[in-house]
C-alpha positions as CSV (number, residue, x, y, z in Angstrom):
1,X,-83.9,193.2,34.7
2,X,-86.0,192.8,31.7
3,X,-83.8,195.2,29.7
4,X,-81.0,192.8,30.3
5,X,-83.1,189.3,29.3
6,X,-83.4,191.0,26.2
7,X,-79.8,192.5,25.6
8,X,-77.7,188.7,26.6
9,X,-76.0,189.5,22.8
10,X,-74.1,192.4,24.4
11,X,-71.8,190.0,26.4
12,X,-69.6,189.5,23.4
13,X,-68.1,192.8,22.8
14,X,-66.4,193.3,26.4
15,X,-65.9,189.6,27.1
16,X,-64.2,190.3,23.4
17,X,-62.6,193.6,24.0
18,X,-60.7,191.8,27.2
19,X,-59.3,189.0,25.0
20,X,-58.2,190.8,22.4
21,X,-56.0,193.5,24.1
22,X,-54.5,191.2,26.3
23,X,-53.2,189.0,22.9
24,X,-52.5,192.2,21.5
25,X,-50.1,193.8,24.3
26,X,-48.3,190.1,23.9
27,X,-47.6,190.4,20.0
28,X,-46.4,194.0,20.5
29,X,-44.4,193.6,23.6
30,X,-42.7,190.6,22.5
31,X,-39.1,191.5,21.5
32,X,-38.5,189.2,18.1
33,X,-37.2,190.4,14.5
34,X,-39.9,191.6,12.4
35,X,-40.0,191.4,8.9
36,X,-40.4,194.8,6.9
37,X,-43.7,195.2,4.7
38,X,-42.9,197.4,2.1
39,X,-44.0,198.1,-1.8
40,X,-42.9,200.7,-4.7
41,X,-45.9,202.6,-4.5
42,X,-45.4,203.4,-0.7
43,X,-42.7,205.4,-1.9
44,X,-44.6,207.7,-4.2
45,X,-47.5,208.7,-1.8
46,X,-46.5,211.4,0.0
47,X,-46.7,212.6,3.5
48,X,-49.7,214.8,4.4
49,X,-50.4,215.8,8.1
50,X,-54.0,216.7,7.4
51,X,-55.3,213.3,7.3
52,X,-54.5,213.1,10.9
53,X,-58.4,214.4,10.8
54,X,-60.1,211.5,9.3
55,X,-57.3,208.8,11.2
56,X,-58.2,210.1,14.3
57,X,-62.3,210.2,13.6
58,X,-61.8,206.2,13.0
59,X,-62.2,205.9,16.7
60,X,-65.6,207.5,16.6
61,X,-66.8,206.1,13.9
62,X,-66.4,202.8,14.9
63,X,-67.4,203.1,18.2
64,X,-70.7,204.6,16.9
65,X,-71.4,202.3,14.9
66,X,-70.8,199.3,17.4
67,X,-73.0,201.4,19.9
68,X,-75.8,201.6,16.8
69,X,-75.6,198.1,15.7
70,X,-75.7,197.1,19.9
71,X,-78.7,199.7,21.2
72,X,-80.4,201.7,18.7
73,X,-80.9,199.0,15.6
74,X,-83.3,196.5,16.1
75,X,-82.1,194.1,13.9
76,X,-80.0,190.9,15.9
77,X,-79.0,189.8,12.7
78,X,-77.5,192.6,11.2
79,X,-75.7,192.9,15.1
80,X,-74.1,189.6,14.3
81,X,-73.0,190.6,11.1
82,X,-71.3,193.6,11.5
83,X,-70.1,192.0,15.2
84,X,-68.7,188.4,13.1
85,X,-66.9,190.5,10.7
86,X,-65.3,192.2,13.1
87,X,-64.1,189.7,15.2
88,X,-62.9,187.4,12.1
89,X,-61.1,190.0,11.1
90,X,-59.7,191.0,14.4
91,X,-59.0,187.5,15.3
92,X,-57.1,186.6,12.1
93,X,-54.9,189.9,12.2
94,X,-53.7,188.6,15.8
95,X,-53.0,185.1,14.9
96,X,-50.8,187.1,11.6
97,X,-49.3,189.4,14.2
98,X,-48.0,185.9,16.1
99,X,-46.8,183.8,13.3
100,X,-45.6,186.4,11.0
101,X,-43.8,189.6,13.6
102,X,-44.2,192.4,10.9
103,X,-43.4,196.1,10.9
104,X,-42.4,199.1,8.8
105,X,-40.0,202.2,8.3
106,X,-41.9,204.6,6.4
107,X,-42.3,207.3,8.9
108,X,-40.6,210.3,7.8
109,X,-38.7,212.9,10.1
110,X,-41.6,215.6,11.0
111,X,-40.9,219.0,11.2
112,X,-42.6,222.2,11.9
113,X,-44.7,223.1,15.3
114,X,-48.5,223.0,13.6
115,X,-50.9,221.5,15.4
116,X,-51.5,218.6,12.9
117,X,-47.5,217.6,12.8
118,X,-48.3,217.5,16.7
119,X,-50.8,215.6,16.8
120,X,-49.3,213.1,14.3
121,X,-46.1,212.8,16.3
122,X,-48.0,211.7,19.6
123,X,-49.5,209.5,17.2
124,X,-46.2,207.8,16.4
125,X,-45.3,207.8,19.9
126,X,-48.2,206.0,21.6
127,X,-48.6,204.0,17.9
128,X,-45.5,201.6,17.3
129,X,-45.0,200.9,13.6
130,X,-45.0,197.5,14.3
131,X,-48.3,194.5,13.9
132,X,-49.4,196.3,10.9
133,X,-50.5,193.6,8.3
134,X,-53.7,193.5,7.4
135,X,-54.5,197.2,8.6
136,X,-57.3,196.8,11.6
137,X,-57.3,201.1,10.7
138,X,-58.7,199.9,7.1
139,X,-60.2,196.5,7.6
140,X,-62.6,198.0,10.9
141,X,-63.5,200.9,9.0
142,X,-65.0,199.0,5.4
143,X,-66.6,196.5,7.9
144,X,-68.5,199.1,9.8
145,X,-69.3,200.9,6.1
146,X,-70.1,198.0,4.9
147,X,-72.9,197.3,7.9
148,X,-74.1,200.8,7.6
149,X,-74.8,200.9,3.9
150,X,-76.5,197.2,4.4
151,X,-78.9,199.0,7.2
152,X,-82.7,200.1,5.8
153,X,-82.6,203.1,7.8
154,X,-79.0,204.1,6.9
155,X,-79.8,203.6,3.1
156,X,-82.8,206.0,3.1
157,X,-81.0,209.0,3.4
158,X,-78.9,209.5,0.5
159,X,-76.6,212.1,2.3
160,X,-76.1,209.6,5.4
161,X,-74.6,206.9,3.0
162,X,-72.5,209.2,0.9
163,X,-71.1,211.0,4.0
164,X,-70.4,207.1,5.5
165,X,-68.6,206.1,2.0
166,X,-67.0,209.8,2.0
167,X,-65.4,209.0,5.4
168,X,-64.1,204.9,4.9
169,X,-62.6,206.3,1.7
170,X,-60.7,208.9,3.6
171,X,-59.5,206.8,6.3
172,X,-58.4,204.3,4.3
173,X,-56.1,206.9,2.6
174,X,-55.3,208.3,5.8
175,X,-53.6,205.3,6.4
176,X,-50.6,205.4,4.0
177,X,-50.5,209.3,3.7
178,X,-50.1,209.5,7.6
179,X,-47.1,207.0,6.5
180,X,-48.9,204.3,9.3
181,X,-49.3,201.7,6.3
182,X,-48.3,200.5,3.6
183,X,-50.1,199.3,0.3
184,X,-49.8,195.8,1.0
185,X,-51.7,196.5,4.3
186,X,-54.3,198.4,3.0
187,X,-55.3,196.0,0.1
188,X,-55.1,192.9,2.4
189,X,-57.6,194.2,4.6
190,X,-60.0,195.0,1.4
191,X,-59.3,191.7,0.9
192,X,-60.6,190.2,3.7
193,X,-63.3,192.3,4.3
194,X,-64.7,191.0,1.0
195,X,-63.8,187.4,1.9
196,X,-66.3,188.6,5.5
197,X,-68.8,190.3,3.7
198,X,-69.0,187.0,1.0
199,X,-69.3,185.1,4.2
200,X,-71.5,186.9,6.4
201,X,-73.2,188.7,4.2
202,X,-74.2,186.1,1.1
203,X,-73.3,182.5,1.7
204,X,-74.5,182.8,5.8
205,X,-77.9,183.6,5.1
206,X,-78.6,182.5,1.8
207,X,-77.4,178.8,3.7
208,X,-79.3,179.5,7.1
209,X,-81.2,176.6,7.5
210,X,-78.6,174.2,7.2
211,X,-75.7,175.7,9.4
212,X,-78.4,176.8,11.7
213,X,-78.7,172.4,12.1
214,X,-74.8,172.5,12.9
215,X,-74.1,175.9,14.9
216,X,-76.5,174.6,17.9
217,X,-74.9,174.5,21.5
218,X,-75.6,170.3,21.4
219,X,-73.9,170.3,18.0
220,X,-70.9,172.7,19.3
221,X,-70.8,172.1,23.1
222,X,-68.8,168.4,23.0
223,X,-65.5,166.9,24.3
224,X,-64.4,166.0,20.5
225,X,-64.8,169.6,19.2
226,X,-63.2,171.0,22.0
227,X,-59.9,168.7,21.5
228,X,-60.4,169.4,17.4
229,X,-60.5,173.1,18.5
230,X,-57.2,172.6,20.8
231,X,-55.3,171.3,17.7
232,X,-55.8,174.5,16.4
233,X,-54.4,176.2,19.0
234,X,-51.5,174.0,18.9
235,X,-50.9,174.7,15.0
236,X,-51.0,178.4,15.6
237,X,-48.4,178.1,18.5
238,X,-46.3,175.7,16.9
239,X,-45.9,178.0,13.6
240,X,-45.7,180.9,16.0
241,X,-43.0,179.2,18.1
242,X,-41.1,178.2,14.6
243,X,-41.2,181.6,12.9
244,X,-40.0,183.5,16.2
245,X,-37.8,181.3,17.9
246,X,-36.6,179.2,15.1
247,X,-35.7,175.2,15.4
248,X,-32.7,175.1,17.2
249,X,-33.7,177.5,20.5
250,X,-37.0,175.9,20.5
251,X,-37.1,172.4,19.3
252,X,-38.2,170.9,23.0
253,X,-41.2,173.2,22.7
254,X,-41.8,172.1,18.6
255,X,-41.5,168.2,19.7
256,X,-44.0,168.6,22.3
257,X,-46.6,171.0,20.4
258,X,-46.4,168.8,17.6
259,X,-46.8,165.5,19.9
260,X,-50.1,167.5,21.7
261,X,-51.5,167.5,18.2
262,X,-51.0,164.4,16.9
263,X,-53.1,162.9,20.2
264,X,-55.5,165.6,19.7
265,X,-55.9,164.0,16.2
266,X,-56.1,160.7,17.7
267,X,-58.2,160.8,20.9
268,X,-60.9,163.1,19.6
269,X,-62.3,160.7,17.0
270,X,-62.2,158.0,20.1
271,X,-64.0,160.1,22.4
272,X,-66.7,161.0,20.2
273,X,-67.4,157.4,19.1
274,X,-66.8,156.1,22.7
275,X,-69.1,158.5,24.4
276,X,-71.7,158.7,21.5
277,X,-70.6,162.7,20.8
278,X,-70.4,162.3,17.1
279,X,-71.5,165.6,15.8
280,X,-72.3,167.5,12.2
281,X,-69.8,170.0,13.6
282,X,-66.8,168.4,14.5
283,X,-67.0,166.5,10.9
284,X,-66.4,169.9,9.7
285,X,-64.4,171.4,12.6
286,X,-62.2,167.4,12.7
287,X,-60.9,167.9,8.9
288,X,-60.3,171.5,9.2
289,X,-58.0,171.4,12.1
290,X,-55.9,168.6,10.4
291,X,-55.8,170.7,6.9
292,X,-54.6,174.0,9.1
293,X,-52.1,171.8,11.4
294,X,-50.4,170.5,8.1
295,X,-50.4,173.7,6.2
296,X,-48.7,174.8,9.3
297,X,-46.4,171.8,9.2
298,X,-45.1,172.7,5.5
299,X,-44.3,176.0,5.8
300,X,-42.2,175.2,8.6
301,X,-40.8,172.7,6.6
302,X,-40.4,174.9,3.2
303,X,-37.5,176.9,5.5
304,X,-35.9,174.5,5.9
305,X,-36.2,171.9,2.4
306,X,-36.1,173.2,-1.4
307,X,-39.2,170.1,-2.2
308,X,-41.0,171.1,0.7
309,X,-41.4,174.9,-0.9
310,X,-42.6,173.4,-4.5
311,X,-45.2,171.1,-2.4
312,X,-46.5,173.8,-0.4
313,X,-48.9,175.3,-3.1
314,X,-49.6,171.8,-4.4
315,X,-51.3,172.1,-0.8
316,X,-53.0,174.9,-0.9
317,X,-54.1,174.1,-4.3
318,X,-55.6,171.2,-2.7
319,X,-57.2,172.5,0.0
320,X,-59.0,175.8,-2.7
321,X,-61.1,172.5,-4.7
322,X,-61.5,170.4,-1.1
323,X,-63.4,173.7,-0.3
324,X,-65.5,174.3,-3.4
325,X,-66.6,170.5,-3.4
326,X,-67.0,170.4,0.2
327,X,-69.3,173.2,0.3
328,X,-70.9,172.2,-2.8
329,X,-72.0,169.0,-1.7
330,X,-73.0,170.7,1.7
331,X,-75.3,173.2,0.3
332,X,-76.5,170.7,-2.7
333,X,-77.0,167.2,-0.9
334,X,-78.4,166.1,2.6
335,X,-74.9,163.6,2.7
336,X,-73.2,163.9,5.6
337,X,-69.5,163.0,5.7
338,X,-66.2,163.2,7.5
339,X,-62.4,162.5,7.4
340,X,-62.2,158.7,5.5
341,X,-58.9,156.8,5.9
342,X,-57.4,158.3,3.4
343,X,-57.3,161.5,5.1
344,X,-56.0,160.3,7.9
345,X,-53.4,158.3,6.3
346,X,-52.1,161.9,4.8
347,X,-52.2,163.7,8.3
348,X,-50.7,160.3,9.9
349,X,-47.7,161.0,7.2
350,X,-47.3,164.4,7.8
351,X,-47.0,164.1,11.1
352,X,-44.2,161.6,11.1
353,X,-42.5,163.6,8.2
354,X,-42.4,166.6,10.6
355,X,-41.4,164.2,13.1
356,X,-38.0,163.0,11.7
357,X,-36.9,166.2,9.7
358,X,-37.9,169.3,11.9
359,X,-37.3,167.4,15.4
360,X,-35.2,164.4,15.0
361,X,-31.7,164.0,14.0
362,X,-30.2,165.2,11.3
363,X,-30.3,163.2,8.2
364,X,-29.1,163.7,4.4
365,X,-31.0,165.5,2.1
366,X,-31.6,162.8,0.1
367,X,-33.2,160.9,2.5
368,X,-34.9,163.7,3.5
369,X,-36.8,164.7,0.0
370,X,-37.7,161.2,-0.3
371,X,-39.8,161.6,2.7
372,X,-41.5,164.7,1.4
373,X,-41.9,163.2,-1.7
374,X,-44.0,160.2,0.2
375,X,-46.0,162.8,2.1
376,X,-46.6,164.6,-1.2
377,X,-48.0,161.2,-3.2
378,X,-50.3,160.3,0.2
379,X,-51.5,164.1,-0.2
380,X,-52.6,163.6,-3.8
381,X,-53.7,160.2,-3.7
382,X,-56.3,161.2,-0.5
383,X,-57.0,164.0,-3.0
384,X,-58.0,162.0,-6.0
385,X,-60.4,159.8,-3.8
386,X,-62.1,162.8,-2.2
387,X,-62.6,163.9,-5.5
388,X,-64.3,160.0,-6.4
389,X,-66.6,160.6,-3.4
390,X,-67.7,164.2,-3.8
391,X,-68.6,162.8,-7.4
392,X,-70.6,160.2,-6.3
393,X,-72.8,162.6,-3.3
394,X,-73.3,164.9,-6.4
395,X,-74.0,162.3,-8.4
396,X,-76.7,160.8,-6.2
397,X,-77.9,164.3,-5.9
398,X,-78.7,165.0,-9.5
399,X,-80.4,161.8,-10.3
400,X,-84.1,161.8,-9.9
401,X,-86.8,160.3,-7.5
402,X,-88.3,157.0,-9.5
403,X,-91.7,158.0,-8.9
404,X,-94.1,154.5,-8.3
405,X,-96.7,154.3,-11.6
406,X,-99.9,153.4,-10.4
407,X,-101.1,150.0,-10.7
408,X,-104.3,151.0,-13.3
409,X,-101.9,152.8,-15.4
410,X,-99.8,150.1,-15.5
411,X,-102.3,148.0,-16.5
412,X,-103.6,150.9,-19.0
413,X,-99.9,150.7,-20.4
């Protein structure tokens, strides 16, 4: 009894586990056109069967070092770490595997009766080549070499680490010799195992005090956030539902997806000022699920409108310097702040915008760039006046305490 007061953490990992193969059995089972991930370099790396070795030791590696991080190491934080990573990772790969079907063709006809050419063709038959951007094979492996190398006990034996960097570097090249991945898979999952390791790793506890304020269970555990966090749901469905089924099969279940979000935007404000449920975290959690609703909303719309494709990375653009003044004024004032008008206004438009073109009847093209071209001036204009405020917080930040002069100095003076 005691040994389970003190291991409560461990619930994650099956509760986890259970999740995650159930959404993954739906992305691979679902019968929709995949698109192809393919580069020029995939073409030059040859086919080896020996790395069938080092692909198949991924299993044991990371299932060691889930059982190390769970039992042996002491260290909770260094358990969150490794188990955070994992699950961002892990969670964003799925969410890629429903918006975005993806597969390849690079598996070569395999001949000869060796026991490695065996072992890789029950690979291909239990292993579909499809669901394969990022590379869990690559991303799973750097995160668990990257929690090994962080561990004290790990980086005192200079043969332990070199055998643990030894073996990531040879699964990860296991990958596209064993023809299972391409490039493009393999260097999007470096990529956002640096993006986790920045996160967890650096800005997490180097900021703990202050997201240890928002990350409580008061701060989390509220009506408002849950709604917020349904939106996001919604925008993952509704670009899932757009990329798979496209807009004419499915525009019954676009119009209500998109109608669920835009009351999810409107009634979780209410609720939390109605019910006195205003929270740090859904300020953060409120703006976020607008900003990944309407990214979701323009790159449905980019399919479909030549504007809507050149205002697309004016978007992302602005979202890239919301973040780096958000979080600078976060970690470098005691301001707190939310979603103005402004914002709203923008999300408002975009709404409507998606309303009329992607849902409603058809109207000219004409017509219809004009009303991107209003959505894309609300966009910059709530942009611009972020910008104003973020200036200000910093502003107030940087400019120092009048201390009070004593009254006999004063007088001295």
């Amino acid at each position: 009894m005691e040994w389970l007061k003190k291991s409560k953490h461990i619930w994650i990992i099956p509760v986890y586990t259970v999740l995650y193969m159930i959404s993954f059995m739906f992305v691979e089972q679902s019968e929709v056109e995949t698109h192809l991930i393919h580069s020029l370099v995939d073409d030059r790396i040859p086919f080896c069967e020996y790395f069938i070795i080092p692909y198949v030791i991924w299993y044991f590696f990371l299932i060691g070092s889930v059982l190390y991080f769970t039992f042996f190491n002491r260290s909770n934080k260094e358990y969150y770490q490794f188990l955070g990573t994992l699950g961002v990772g892990m969670t964003i790969f799925l969410i890629i595997s429903y918006v975005y079907p993806n597969g390849q063709n690079l598996r070569p006809e395999l001949t000869g009766d060796s026991v490695f050419i065996q072992a890789v063709q029950f690979l291909y038959r239990i292993d579909t080549p499809t669901n394969i951007f990022p590379s869990m094979h690559v991303f799973n492996a750097t995160a668990a070499c990257v929690a090994l190398l962080q561990n004290r006990r790990c980086r005192k034996s200079r043969v332990c680490s070199a055998s643990i960097l030894i073996l990531t570097v040879s699964i990860i090249l296991s990958t596209m010799f064993l023809k299972q991945h391409s490039v493009a898979d393999v260097m999007t999952a470096l990529i956002l195992n640096i993006i986790c390791y920045q996160v967890f790793y650096r800005i997490i506890p180097s900021n703990q005090e202050k997201i240890g304020q928002i990350l409580t269970r008061k701060e989390i555990a509220t009506v408002p956030n849950a709604v917020s966090a349904a939106r996001l749901v919604l925008a993952v469905l509704f670009l899932g539902f757009f990329e798979r089924y496209g807009l004419e099969d499915q525009k019954t279940a676009l119009t209500v997806l998109l109608a669920a979000a835009a009351a999810t935007d409107f009634f979780d404000g209410k609720i939390a000022r109605l019910f006195h449920q205003v929270s740090r975290t859904g300020k953060i959690l409120d703006p976020v699920s607008d900003k990944i609703m309407q990214g979701a909303i323009l790159i449905c719309l980019s399919t479909q409108y030549r504007l809507a494709e050149l205002v697309l990375p004016l978007f992302f653009l602005k979202e890239c310097i919301m973040l780096v003044a958000g979080w600078k004024v976060f970690t470098c004032t005691d301001a707190e702040w939310g979603n103005q008008w402004h914002g709203k206004l923008n999300t408002a438009v975009c709404y409507a915008v998606a309303m009329i073109l992607l849902v409603g009847p058809s109207i000219p093209s004409s017509t219809a760039n004009i009303l991107i071209g209003a959505g894309a001036v609300c966009m910059m204009m709530s942009l611009f006046m972020y910008i104003d405020e973020f200036r200000v917080l910093m502003g107030r930040a940087k400019r120092p305490a009048r201390r009070k002069m004593p009254e006999r100095v004063r007088r001295e003076a």
